[in-house]
N, C-alpha and C positions, 0 to 999 in steps of 0.2 A: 457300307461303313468303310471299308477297304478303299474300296475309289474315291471314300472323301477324301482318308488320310492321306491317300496319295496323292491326292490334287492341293493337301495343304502344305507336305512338305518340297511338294514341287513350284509353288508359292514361296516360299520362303526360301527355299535354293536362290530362286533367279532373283532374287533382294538380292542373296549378296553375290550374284554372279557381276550386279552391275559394279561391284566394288574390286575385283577383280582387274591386276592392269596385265600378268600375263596369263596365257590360258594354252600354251604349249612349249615345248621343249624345241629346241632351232634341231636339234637330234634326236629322230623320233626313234631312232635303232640302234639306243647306242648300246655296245656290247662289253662294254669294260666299265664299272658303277662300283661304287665305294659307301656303302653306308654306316653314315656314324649314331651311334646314340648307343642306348642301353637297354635295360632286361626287356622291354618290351620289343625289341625288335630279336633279341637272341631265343627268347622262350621258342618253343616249341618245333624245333630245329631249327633255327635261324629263318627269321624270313627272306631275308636275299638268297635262301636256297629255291624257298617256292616260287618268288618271284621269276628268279634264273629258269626254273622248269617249265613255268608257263609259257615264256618267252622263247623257249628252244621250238613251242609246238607251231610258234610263228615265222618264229626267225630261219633263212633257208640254211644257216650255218650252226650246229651247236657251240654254246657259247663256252668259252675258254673259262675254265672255274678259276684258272691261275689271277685271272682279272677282273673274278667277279668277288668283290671283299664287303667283309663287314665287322668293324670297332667298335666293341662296344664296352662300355664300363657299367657295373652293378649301380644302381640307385643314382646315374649320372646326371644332373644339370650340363645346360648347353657351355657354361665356361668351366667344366673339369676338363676336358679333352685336350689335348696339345695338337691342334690338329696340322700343326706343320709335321708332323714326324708321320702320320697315314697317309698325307699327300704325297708325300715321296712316295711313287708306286712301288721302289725296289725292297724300301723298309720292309713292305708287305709280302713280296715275295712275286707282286703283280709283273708281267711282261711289257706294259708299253702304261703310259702315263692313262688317267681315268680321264673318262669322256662324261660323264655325270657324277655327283654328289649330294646323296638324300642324308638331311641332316635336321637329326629328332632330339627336340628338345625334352626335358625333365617334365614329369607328372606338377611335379610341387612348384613350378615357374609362371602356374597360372594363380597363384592362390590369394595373392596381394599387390598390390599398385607395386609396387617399389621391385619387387621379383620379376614383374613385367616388363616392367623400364629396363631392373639389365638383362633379360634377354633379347629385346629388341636391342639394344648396346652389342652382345656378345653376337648376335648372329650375325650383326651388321661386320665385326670384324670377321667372322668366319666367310660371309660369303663372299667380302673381298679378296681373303685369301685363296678359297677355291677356283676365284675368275681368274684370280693371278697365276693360277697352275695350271688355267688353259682349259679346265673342264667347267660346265653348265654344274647350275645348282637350284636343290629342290628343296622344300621345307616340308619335314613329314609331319601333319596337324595329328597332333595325337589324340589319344579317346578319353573319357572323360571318365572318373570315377560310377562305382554304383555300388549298391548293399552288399556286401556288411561291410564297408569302408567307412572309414569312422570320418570322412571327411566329404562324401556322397550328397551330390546336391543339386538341382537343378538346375544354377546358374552357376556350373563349372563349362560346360560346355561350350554356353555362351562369351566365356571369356577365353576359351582357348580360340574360339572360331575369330572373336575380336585380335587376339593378341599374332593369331599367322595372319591372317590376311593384311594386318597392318604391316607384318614384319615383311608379307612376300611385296606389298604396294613401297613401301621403301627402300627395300634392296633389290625392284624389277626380278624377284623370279618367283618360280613357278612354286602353287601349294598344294603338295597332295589331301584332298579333304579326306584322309582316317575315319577323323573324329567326327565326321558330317555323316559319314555309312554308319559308323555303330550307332549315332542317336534314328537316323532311316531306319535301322533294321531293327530295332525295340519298339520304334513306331508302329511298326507294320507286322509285326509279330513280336508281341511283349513276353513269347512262352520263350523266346527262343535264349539259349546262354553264350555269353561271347567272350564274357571274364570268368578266369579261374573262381570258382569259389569259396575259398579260401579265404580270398581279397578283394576282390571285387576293384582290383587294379591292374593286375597282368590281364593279357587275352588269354583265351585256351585256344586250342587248335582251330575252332570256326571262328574264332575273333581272329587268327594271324591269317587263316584263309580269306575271310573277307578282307582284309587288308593288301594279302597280295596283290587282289581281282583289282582293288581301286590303285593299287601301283600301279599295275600293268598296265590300265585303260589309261592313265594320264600321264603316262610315257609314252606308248603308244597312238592313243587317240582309236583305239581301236576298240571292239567290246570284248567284253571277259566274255559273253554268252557264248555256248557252245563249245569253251573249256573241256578238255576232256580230263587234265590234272583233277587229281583228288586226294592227295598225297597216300597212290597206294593204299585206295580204298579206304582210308581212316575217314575222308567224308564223305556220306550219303548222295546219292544221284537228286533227294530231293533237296539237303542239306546246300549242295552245289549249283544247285539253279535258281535257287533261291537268294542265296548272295552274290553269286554271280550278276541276279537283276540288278538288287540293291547296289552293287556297285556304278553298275551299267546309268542306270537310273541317277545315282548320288552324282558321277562325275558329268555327265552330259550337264544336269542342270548349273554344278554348282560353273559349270566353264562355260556355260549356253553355249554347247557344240550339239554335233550329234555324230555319234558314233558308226 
């Protein structure tokens, strides 16, 4: 039953792999990264921290934290930000201008045609903006609602997967598939928790864990497997190899690479 599922979501990966127009970063090391958005990327110590940790196990340099940042605003949509004022790296406190920019749009911008439209509007002007300050840019695809969310639905997912990949095929960059590992990793293990329960909207700590794993590999291009990060023991060695695949797994198909 396992290797059906994963032979259907590996199906359905390479659908929209072929919709896909970029599938790598021109800087696959870059060391100085700026991410924007809100509570979902700040919960549970910041994920540009776990991302950075991972990242130091590869990279032959430890990376400069002064230049590794992250903006974010509570309950943010993609047009609250100002985002000329983080791009200035000095604003921030950064040493040298960013060389990437992951930029995560609002939960509630998948919910209606018309909230669609202007996100695909508003990120259109951000990512002009970010190419114009000289760094690369990445669309972070977010996760998708689940119980006890009073707005939890089937076909949220599917409209967030519709609404980045349209956004990353008309502003030529790259989209981190998020939201593609958490619907993977409920597929293939429905026991598992990846949102607070509460809300069944924030991630908890193995929801921002798997999220690092799918940052890093499609920055990288490399595989999360054999990770040794585990945020000081907070997740399990099976906990960790386990999303570590799913990532491994989610980003190879969703970019038809292999790691």
């Amino acid at each position: 039953m396992k290797q059906l599922l994963i032979f259907l979501l590996i199906s359905s990966n390479l659908m929209l792999a072929s919709e896909i127009q970029v599938n790598s970063l021109l800087n696959k090391t870059p060391e100085r990264v700026l991410y924007i958005g809100n509570s979902y990327l700040y919960y549970n110590d910041s994920l540009h921290n776990h991302v950075r940790r991972m990242l130091n196990e590869v990279y032959p340099n430890e990376i400069d934290r002064s230049n590794y940042k992250s903006v974010t605003i509570s309950g943010s949509r993609s047009w609250h930000h100002n985002i000329d004022h983080p791009l200035n790296h000095k604003n921030l406190g950064a040493k040298k201008p960013f060389q990437l920019v992951i930029f995560q749009g609002g939960s509630g911008e998948t919910n209606t045609q018309s909230e669609r439209t202007i996100f695909l509007n508003e990120v259109e002007k951000a990512v002009k903006k970010i190419k114009e300050s000289g760094a690369e840019a990445a669309l972070y695809m977010i996760h998708a609602y689940v119980n006890p969310h009073e707005d939890a639905n089937p076909q949220m997912i599917e409209d967030i997967k519709r609404m980045y990949i349209a956004a990353g095929k008309k502003n030529n960059v790259l989209v981190i598939p998020v939201g593609i590992a958490f619907e993977n990793a409920y597929e293939l293990n429905p026991n598992i928790k990846l949102h607070k329960s509460f809300d069944g909207s924030h991630p908890n700590m193995l929801g921002t864990y798997l999220a690092s794993c799918v940052i890093f590999a499609s920055i990288t291009q490399k595989s999360p497997k054999g990770l040794q990060y585990s945020y000081f023991n907070e997740v399990s060695n099976a906990e960790k190899n386990f999303l570590q695949d799913v990532a491994h797994k989610t980003v190879e198909n969703f970019f038809d690479i292999e790691l």
